[in-house]
Structures are given as structure tokens and as C-alpha cells.
N, C-alpha and C positions, 0 to 999 in steps of 0.2 A: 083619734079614737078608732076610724073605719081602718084603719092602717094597723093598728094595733089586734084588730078581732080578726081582720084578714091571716093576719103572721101566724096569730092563735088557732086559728081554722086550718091554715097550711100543716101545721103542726100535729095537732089532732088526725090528721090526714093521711099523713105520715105516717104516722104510730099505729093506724089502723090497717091500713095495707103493710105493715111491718108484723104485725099480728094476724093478718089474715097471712103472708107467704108463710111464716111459720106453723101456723094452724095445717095445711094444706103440703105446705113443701118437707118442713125444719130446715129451712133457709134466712136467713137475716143479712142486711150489710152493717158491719161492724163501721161506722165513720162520727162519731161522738167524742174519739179520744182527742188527747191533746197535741198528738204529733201531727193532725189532718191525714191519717192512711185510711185508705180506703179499701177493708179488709173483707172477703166475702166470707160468710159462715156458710159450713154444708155440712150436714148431720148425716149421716148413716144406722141405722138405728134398726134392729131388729134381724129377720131376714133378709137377705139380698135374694129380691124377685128378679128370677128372669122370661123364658119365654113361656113358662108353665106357670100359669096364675098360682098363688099359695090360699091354702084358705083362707076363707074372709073371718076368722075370727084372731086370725095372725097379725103379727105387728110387722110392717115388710116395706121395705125401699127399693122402689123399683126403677131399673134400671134406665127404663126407657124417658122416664121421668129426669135424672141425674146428668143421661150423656150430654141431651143437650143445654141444661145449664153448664155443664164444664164447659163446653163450646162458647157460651156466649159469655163466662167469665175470662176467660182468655180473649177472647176479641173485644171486651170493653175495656177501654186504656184508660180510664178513672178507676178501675178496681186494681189495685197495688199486691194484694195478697190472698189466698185462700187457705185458710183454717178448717180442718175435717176432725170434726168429732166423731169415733167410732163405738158403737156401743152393740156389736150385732153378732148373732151365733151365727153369722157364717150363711151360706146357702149356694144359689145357682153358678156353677164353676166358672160356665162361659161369660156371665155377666159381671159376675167379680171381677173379672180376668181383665175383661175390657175395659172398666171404671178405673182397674190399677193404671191400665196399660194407660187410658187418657192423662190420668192424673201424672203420672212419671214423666209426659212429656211436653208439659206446660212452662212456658216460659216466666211464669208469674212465680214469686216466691211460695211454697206451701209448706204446712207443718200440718203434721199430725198429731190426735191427742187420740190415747187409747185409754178410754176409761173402762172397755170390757170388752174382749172378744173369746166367746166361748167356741167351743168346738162343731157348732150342728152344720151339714152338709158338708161343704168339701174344705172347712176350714180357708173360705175364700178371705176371710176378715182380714188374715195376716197379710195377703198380699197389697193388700189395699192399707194395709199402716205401715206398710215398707216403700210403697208408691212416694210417699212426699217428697220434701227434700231434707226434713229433717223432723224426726218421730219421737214423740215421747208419750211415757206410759203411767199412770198413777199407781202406787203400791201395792193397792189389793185387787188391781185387773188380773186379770188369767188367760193368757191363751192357749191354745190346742191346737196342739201339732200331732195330726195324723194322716194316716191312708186315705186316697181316694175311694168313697162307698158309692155303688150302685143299687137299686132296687129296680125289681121287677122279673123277668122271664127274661132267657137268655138264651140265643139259639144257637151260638157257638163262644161255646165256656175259653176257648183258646184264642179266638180273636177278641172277644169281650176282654179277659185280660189283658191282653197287649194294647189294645187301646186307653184301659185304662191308666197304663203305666204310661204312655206317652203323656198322658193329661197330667198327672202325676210329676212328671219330668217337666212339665209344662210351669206347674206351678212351684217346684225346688229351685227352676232354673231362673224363674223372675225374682225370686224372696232372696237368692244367692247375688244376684247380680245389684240388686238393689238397697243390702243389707252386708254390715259383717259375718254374718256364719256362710260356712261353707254348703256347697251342694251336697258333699258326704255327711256333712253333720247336720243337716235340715232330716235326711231319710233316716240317719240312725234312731235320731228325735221320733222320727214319725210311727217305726217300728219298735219302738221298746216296750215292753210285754209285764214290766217292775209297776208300772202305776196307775191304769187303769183298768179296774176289778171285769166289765164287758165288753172289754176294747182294747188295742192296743195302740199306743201313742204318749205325746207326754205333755203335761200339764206344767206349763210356766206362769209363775206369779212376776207382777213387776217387776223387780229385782233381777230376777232368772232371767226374763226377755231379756235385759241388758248386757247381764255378762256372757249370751249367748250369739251375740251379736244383733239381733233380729231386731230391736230398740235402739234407739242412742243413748237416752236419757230417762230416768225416773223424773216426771213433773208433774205438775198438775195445769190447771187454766193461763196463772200469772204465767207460769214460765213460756210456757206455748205461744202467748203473746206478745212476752217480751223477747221470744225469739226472732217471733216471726217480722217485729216491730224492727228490730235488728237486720234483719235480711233486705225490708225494705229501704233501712236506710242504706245500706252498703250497695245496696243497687242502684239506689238515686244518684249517688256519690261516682258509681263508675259509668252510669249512663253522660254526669257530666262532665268527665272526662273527655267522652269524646264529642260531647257538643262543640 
């Protein structure tokens, strides 16, 4: 019977530090299924904060918070896979940048699932659903692909720009490198002037991200998982290869 309340207490236990990192992080480890993988959840959700706090009545993932869970899911060798939920308008450049850049060179399997990425800041969302190793998008997500924007006071209008185009070229040149569209057709995308009434850029729906290259696949949760479930077996499979 003490053996019994104890397991039930472990359990309980469990489930509440499984709810508290959620509450706190939107982190969870996915290891309940039936294949035993040991798959980590990581939510991105909102704005992506970087060194300039966002307001506090904002919804925001902050970076600093993220890096180093990437780090410690890559050097824990019980977690098999990492799954990134993206749900975020986009935000601080350089910390986007950086979350892709971790994420793209993780030796764990990863997939991305994009159930929304709108356009606010510098449209860093995209980079970061191009980061994984294999990206899917649900039907009525949308993303936005445009210009890098700046605010504020500018003391030289001609270096301001040229910087901003290298940041610009910064981010064409990872969504290119990490995705099928090209680097000339990520900027056309970004300049078209046909579909946004105070803005210029271009709004893709599920489907669009796909045939644009920028996605692989329209899916939703199951398929994500059973990719990802996928990856990890094919990696098991070649690790024991060369055992």
C-alpha cells in the first residue's frame, strides 16, 4: 500500500513541475508515448524579446530565457528530439537570429510546427521555422515577409540604411540557405507593393509558405510528431550501425 501512495506521489509530482515549467517557461518533455522518445517541447509564442525589455502588458519569449535551454537540451542525451511550436509576430532581430542560428545547428532531430507567424518587427518568426530540420505549417497560419523597420532618430540617413540592408541580407541569406526559396525571391516577396494597404511585403497563407519554398509541408500537431517520431527512429537505426 506505502509503495503504491509513494508511485502516486511521484506522479503527482511530476505532473506539477510539468505544469509549473509550462506555466513559467511553455516548455514540457513530451515521453508518455508508446515508442519511449524522449522529445522536448519549446514554445515560442508572442514577441521574441531581446535586449530591450517589451512592455509588460505584452506576450514575449525571451531570449535569454530560451538560449540556454537549447544548450542543455542538446547536451542531455535522454532527450531524442526537439519540437518548436511557433505562434509569434516576430520581434527583436538579433535574438531571433540567434535562437535560429542555435537551433539549425543542433545535432538532436528537430521539427517545427507553425501555427502563426504574423509580420511585427523584423519578421524574425520565419527564420526560426526555417531553423529546424524539417517545418510544417497548419492552413490558416500566415506569414509576412517584409523590410527590415527601424524607429527612432537617425543621425546619418545613408549609413542607417546600409546597415540596415546588411541586417536585411543577414536574414534573406539564412531563410535561403535553410529553406527552398531563393535569396532573390525571399526580397522580391519582401518588396511587393500588390498586398499590403500600409506596408509593403507579402502575406502567405499555409499553402503559399509551401509552394514558396519557405515550409516543407502543410500539417498540423500529428504530423509534426510523427515526423519528428520518424527522425528519431532513423537516427537510432544509424547510430546502430556503427555501434
Amino acid at each position: 500500500m506505502s509503495e503504491k501512495n509513494d508511485e502516486k506521489q511521484k506522479e503527482l509530482d511530476r505532473r506539477e513541475q510539468e505544469n509549473k515549467e509550462i506555466k513559467e517557461t511553455g516548455e514540457v518533455t513530451l515521453d508518455q508515448n508508446r515508442r519511449n522518445h524522449k522529445i522536448e517541447l519549446l514554445t515560442i509564442i508572442g514577441e521574441v524579446e531581446g535586449h530591450d525589455a517589451a512592455p509588460s502588458q505584452s506576450k514575449t519569449t525571451k531570449y535569454e530565457h530560451v538560449l540556454p535551454k537549447l544548450a542543455m537540451i542538446e547536451d542531455d542525451e535522454e532527450i531524442e528530439g526537439l519540437l518548436i511550436l511557433l505562434n509569434t509576430v516576430g520581434g527583436d532581430v538579433e535574438a531571433g537570429l540567434a535562437l535560429a542560428e542555435l537551433i539549425s545547428g543542433m545535432r538532436k532531430p528537430t521539427v517545427s510546427l507553425v501555427s502563426l507567424v504574423l509580420g511585427g518587427g523584423h519578421s524574425i518568426g520565419v527564420p526560426m521555422a526555417v531553423s529546424a530540420d524539417y517545418s510544417f505549417v497548419v492552413p490558416s497560419a500566415t506569414m509576412v515577409i517584409h523590410p527590415v523597420r527601424s524607429s527612432g532618430m537617425f543621425i546619418g540617413v545613408a549609413q542607417t540604411y546600409r546597415n540596415m540592408e546588411k541586417i536585411q541580407d543577414r536574414i534573406t541569406s539564412f531563410i535561403a540557405s535553410h529553406s527552398r526559396a531563393s535569396q532573390r525571391r525571399l526580397e522580391e516577396l519582401m518588396l511587393d507593393t500588390s498586398q499590403l494597404v500600409k506596408d509593403v511585403g507579402t502575406l502567405l497563407e499555409g499553402e503559399e509558405a509551401v509552394r514558396e519554398g519557405l515550409i516543407d509541408e502543410v500539417g498540423g500537431i500529428r504530423e509534426a510528431l510523427g515526423k519528428l517520431h520518424q527522425m528519431i527512429e532513423e537516427k537510432r537505426g544509424l547510430k546502430g550501425l556503427f555501434l
